[in-house]
N, C-alpha and C positions, 0 to 999 in steps of 0.2 A: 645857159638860161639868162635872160634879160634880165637887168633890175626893176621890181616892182614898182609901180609909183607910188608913191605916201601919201594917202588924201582921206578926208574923211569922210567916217559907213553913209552910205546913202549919197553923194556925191559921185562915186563911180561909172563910169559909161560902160556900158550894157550892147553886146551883138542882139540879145534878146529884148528888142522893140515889142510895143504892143502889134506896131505894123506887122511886124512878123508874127506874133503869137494868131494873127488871123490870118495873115496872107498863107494861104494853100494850106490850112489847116482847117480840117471837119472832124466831124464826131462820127464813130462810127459803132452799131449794133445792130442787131436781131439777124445774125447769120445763118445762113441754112443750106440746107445740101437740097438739090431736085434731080437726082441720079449723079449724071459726072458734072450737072452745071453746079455752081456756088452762087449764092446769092448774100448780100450783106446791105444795109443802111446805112447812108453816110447824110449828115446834117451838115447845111455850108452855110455857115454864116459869109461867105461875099454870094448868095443867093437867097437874102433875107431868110437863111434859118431853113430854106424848102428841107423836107427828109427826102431822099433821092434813091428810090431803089439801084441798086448795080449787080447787073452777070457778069458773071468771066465764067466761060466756055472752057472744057477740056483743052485744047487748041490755043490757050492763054489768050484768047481776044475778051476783052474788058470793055461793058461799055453801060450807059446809061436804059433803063428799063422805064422806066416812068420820066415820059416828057413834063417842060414844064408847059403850063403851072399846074399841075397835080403835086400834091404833096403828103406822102407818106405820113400818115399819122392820125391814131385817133383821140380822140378825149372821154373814153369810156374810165372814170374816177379821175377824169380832168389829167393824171399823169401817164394815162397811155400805156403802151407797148404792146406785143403782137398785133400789129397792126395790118401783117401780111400773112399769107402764107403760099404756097407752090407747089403744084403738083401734075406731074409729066408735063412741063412745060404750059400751063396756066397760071400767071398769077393773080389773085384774089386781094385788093387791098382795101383798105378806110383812107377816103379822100382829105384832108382837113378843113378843106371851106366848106361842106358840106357834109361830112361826116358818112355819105352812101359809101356802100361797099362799091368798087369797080372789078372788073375782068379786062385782063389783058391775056391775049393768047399769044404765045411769042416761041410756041412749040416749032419746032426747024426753021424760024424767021432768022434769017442771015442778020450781021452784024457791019457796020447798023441795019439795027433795022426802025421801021416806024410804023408801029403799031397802036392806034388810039386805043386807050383804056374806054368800055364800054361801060356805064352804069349797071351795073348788077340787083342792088335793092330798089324801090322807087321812096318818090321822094317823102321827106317826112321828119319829123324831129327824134329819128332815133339815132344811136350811136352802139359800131359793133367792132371788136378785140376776142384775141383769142382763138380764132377758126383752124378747124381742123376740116377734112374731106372722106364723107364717108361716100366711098367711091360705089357701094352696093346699092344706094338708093340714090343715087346722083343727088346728093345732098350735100349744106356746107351746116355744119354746127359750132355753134360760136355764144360768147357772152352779147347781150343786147341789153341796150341801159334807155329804155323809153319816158321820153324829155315833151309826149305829148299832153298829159294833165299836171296841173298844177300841184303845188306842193315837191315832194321828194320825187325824183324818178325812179324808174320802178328797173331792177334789175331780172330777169330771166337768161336761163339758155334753151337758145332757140333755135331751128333746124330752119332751113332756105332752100327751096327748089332750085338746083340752079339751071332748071329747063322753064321755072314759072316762079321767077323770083317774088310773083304775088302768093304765092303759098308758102307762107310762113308761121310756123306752128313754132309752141313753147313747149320744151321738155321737160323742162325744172321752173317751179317758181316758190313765192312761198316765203324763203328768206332774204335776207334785204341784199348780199353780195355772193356774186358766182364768178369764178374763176377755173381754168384747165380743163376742162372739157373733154376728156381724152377716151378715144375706141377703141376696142382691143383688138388685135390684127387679125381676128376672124371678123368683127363690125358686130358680135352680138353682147358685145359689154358697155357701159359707157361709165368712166370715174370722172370725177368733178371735184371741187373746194367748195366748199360754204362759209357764212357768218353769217352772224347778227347784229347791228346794233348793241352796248357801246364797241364793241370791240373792233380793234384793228387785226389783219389774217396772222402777225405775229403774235397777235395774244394768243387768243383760244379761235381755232377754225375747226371742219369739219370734215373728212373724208367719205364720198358718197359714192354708192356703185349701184348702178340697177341693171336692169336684163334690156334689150332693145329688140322690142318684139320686130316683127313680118312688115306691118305697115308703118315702123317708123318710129312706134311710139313709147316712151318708157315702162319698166313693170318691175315691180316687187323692189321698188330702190329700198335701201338700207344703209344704214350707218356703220362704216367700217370702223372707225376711229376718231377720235378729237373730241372737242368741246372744252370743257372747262381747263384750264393749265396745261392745253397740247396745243402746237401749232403746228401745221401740215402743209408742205412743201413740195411743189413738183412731182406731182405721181405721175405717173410712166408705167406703159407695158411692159415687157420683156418679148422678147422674137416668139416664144412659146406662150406669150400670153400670160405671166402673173403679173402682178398687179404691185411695181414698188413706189416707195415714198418716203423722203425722207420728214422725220416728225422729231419734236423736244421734250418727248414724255420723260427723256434720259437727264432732261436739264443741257444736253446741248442737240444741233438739229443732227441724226445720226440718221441710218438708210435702216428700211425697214421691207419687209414685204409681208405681201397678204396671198397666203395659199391654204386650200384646204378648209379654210374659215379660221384659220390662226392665222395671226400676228408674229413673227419672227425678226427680231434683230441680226441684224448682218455684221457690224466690225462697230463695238461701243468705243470712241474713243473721246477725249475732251479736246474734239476740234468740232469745228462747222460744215459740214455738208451743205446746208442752204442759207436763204437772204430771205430780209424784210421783202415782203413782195409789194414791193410799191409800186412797180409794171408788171403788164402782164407778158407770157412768155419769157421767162427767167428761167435759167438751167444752168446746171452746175453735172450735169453728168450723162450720159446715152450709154448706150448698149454695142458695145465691140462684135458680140456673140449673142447665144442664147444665157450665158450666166456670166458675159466677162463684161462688167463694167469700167467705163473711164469717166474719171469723176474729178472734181474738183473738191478744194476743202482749204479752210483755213484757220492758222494759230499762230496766234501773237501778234496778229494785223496782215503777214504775207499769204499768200494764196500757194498751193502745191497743185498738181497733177499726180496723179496717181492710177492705179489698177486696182480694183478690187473683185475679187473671185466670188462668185454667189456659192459657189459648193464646197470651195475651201474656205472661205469668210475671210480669207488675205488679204492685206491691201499692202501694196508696192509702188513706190513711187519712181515719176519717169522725172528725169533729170532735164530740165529744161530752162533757158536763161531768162526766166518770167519769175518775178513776185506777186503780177497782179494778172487775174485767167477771168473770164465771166464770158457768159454765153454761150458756154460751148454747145458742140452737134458731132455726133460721130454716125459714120457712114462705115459698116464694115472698118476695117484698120487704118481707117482717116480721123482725123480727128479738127476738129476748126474750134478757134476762139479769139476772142478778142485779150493780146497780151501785151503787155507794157513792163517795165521793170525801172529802176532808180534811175538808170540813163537813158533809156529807151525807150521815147512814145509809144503809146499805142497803137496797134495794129493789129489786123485780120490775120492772123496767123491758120497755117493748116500743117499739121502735123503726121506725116505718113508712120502707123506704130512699128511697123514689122521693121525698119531701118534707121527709122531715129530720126529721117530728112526734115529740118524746118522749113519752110517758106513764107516767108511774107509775101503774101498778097495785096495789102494795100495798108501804108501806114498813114497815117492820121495829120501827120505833117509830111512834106517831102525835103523839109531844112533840117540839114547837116551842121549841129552845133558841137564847137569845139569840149571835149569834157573839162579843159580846166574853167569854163565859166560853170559848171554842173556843179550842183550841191548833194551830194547824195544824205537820202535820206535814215538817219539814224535811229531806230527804235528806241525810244524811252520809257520807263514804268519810274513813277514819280509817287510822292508820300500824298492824300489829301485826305479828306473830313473824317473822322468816326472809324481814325488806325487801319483805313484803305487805302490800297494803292489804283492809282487810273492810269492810262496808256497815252501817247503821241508818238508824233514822226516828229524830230526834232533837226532842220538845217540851217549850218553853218552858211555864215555870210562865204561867199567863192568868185573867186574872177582871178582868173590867172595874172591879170594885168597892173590887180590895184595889190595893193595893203594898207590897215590904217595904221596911225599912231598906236605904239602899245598902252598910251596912259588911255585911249578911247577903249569903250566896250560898245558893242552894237546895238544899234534899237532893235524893238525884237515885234513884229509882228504876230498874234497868235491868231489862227483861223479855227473856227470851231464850223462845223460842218452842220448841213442842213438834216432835216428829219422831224425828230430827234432821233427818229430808231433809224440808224442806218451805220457809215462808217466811211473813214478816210483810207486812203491806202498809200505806200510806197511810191507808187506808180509817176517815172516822171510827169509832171507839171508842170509849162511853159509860163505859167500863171505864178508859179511859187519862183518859178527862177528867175523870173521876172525881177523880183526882189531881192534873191539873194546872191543875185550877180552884183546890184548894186550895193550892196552892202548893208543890209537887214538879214538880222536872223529870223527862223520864220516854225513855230512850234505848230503843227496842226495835230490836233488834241481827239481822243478817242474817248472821250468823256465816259463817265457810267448812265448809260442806258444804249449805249453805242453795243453793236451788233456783231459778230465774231470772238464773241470771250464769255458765250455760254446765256441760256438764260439767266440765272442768278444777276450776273451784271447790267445786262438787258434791264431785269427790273430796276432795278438802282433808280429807273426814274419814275416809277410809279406811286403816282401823287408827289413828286419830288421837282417837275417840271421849274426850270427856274431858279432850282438850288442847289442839287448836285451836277448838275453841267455848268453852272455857273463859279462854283468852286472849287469845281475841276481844274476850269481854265484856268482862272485865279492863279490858284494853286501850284499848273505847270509855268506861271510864268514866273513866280515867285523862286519855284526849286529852282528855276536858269540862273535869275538874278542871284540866289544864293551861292550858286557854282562859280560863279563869277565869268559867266557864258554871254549873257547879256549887263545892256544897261535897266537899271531897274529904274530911272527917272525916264525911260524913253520907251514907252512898252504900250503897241495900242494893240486893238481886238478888234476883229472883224469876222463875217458870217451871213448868209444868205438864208429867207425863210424864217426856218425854225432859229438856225445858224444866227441870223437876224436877231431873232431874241434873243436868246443867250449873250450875244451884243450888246444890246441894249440894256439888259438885266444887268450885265457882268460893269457896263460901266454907271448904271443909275445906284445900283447896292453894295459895291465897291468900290474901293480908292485905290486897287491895283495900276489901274488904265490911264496913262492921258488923253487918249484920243480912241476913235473907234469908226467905224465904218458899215450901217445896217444896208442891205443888199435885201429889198421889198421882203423887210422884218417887222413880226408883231408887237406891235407896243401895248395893245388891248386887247386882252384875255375876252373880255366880256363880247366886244365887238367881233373875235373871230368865232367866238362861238356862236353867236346868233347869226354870221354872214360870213359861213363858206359851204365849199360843195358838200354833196352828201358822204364822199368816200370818208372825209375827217370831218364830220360835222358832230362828231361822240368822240376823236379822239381822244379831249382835253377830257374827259370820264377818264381817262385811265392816269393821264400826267396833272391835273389837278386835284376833279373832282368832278362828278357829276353837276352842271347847272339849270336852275340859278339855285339848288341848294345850296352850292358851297361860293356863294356869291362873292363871301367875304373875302376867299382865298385868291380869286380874278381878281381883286381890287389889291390885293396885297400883293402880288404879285404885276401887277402891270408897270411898265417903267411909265407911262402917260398918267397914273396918278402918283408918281412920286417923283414927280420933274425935278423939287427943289434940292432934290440930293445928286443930279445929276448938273456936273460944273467945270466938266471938260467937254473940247469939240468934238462933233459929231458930223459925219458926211453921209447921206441916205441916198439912196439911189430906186428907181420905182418903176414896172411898169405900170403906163395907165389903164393897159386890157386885163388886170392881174385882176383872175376870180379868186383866188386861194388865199391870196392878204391883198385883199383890195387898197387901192391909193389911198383912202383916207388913215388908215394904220399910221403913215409916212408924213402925212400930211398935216395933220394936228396935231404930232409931235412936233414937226419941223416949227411950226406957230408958236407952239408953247415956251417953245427954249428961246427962240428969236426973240421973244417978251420977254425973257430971262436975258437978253443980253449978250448970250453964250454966242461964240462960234459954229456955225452950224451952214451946210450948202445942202440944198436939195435940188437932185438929177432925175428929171421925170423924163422916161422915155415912148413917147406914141408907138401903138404897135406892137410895144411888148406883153408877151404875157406873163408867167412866173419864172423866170430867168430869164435871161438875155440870149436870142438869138440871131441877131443883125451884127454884121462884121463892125459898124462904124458906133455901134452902140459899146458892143462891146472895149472895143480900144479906149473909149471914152471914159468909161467907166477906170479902165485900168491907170492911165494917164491920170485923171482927176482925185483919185484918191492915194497915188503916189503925190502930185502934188499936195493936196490938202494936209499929208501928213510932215512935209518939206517944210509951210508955214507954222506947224505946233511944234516942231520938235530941232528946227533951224538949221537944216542943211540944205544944200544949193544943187539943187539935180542937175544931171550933165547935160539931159536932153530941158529941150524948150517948151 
């Protein structure tokens, strides 16, 4: 083995380019099986961002299903998902420049092949996610979020002719959010989600089932479950038709089903069976058999695979080299998900159960990086506010190549993730190692109100917004410096959205931070409550407070009116198409500090909407805030 070079953290040169972190790398979800084909979604940022349906055929031929410029995606709660669905060789998708449903038939169309996608709804200001295909009345039932009157849009699920897509009838309406839609495999059942206003589908949601008469139309719906302190998760038939779901009346999300008119528990355990449903089509488990479940679950931040028996209540886990599973779809004893683990991108994985066989089908990146630039990520539980403990992933600065001085300790990066209600994972990061190839160490923090460790901590940020994610972070960066892990004079924070806040929070109300980095982040409480969509337009009810009663609390909490405690540099980054924290959040911060003298760059990108999905945007982004933090904290990057 070579000798190391001696140079100091953040000086290091890096195989992990921003170039590369985009070149040949996309994002990939909403996987699905349509007999023996496979279908998955991949987002390209060197294709400005397009979502890109892809088959692969039995016969391993791979190929693109949606030309461009069609682009996979809806905006039904603005963040989308189920955006497609497929069946015997039809796919059904939401356009995004136009938001219509399309049909494409691509049933025994050789590959390539070129098939135009056909408009399916006409045209009009509505928007639809979710669809499923009740093949008995040649119908498609799906959420529809209608953008044609003024004020809030109205949400229903709605049934489509697909022989007269002007026959469009409402199933459910009534309450303000519908989600999952789901048929029972004879087509005479139909389960669904609900809410209300303030609530997000993690607080209190609904479980709905009615009867689907002769011509189509719902009867005798009833309330299975939910409401006040339960939230309901992915319900699903079973092949014989009962009716599961997982729900957190247990205090964590466990598997339950509905038979008989009772409610039964399946395997109580204190882990997670499901996710904040902040897209829609989210799944964490399908049906092997009539009672053999394969399901996903998580504890202590990693993600398992497992088997769980509906007649014996067992659950068994399958050994597989993934920490991180989401999406799954099982087809008889196949199995698909999107899996990554500490050194291993992302990828479409499909898993045959009866032999164990893995296959990647399509990984996320096609670059081959060596592991000694890899950081793997370390689980941490750290001390914070009121004798609790919070959670992170905590990685060691790594590069085979370099080492520093031992009298130096590293600057330390912490990342606080967007939501609030959501979660960080293990799962390699080309984005993390980015940084900690050069020589940064890099905490990304599972705060309390973060998702995977039970309701109980979930609430942690109810009415808390701003406080206990903020000294959390604090907190984990604090325990580092104490270990003598990090440098505790060289520690900035950064965060995207929500992630964003807590940013800006963490560095206007503490002296933890020298520097930080908002990523299209809230600075006024008041202004997103009066100017965002309707899916979070109540959320700050639950993480503030109801407004403008609790007026006081928005103003006490915004970093835009407590500028003059904030007195380190700041780098903002923005898109200018961002409905969710519109540009001006970014913007009259950036003014304010600038009149304060401070250090501060704002990166406004055309085109974007809330995140970044253009390859050159992205790099830019990466690049300029490694620089910006080069000039605070005075090391000399390798790259130019």
């Amino acid at each position: 083995m070579t000798d190391r070079t001696v140079a100091p953290y953040g000086s290091w040169t890096s195989p992990i380019t921003a170039d590369l972190i985009v070149a040949g790398t996309v994002g990939l979800g909403s996987v699905a099986w349509d007999g023996e084909d496979i279908y998955w979604l991949e987002s390209r940022p060197s294709e400005g961002g397009r979502s890109v349906l892809v088959r692969l055929t039995p016969e391993g031929q791979q190929q693109d299903v949606t030309p461009p410029p069609y682009n996979v995606r809806t905006r039904v709660h603005e963040y989308g998902g189920g955006s497609y669905t497929v069946h015997q060789g039809v796919v059904y998708f939401s356009n995004f420049a136009d938001q219509r449903l399309y049909r494409q038939v691509i049933h025994n169309s050789p590959i390539p092949h070129e098939v135009t996608p056909e408009p399916l709804t006409p045209e009009g200001n509505y928007r639809y996610a979710d669809a499923v295909i009740d093949t008995q009345r040649q119908r498609l039932i799906c959420v529809r979020e209608d953008h044609t009157a003024t004020g809030e849009p109205v949400n229903t699920i709605v049934s489509i002719n697909l022989n007269n897509a002007e026959d469009i009838i409402i199933l459910a309406e009534g309450m303000d959010f519908y989600a999952s839609p789901r048929l029972s495999p004879n087509g005479l059942q139909l389960c669904w989600i609900s809410w209300n206003h303030p609530n997000m589908p993690w607080d209190n949601s609904e479980l709905w089932l009615a009867s689907v008469q002769a011509d189509g139309s719902l009867a005798n719906p009833k309330l299975v479950t939910g409401g006040k302190e339960e939230s309901i998760f992915q319900p699903q038939w079973s092949p014989k038709g009962v009716l599961y779901f997982v729900s957190d009346r247990s205090e964590w999300w466990n598997f339950y089903r509905y038979r008989a008119g009772k409610i039964e528990p399946l395997y109580p355990i204190p882990a997670e069976f499901g996710l904040p449903q902040w897209v829609f089509g989210m799944s964490t488990y399908g049906f092997a058999t009539a009672d053999g479940i394969i399901c996903t679950y998580t504890e202590k931040g990693n993600w398992y695979l497992a088997t769980l028996n509906g007649q014996s209540q067992q659950l068994q886990q399958i050994h597989i080299p993934y920490t991180s599973i989401s999406g799954i779809k099982v087809s008889g004893g196949r199995i698909l998900f999107i899996g990554g683990s500490a050194t291993e991108p992302s990828a479409v994985v499909r898993l045959n159960f009866s032999d164990g066989e893995i296959s990647v089908l399509k990984r996320s990146t096609d670059i081959d990086i060596d592991e000694g630039y890899l950081s793997v990520a370390e689980p941490i539980e750290f001390p914070t506010d009121n004798d609790q403990t919070a959670f992170g992933f905590f990685y060691p600065p790594t590069n085979k190549d370099y080492i520093a001085s031992p009298s130096e300790k590293p600057p330390l990066l912490v990342k606080s993730h967007g939501g609030p209600t959501a979660a960080t994972s293990s799962s390699l990061s080309l984005k993390i190692q980015y940084w900690t190839s050069r020589g940064f160490a890099v905490l990304d923090v599972n705060y309390g109100g973060s998702t995977g460790y039970g309701r109980e901590y979930r609430q942690r940020l109810k009415d808390n917004w701003g406080i206990v994610d903020v000294n959390d972070c604090a907190n984990g960066a604090k325990y580092l410096a104490g270990q003598g892990l990090v440098d505790g004079d060289r520690m900035a924070i950064t965060g995207g959205s929500a992630g964003g806040y807590t940013t800006l929070c963490a560095l206007t109300f503490t002296d933890v931070f020298k520097a930080g980095a908002s990523y299209y982040g809230v600075s006024d409480l008041e202004a997103l409550a009066r100017d965002t969509h309707k899916f979070e337009s109540r959320y700050l009810d639950n993480l503030i407070g109801p407004y403008p009663e609790s007026q006081d609390l928005y103003i006490q909490r915004s970093p835009i009116h407590h500028t003059e405690r904030l007195s380190c540099p700041v780098i903002f980054f923005q898109g200018l198409e961002d409905k969710v924290v519109p540009p001006n959040q970014a913007e009259t911060m950036v003014e304010v500090l600038k009149a304060k003298g401070l250090t501060v760059e704002y990166v406004p990108f055309e085109d974007e909407q809330h995140g970044f999905r253009k390859a050159e945007n992205i790099k830019r982004a990466i690049k300029d805030e490694f620089g910006f933090y080069a000039k605070v904290f005075g090391y000399e990057p390798a790259d130019s």
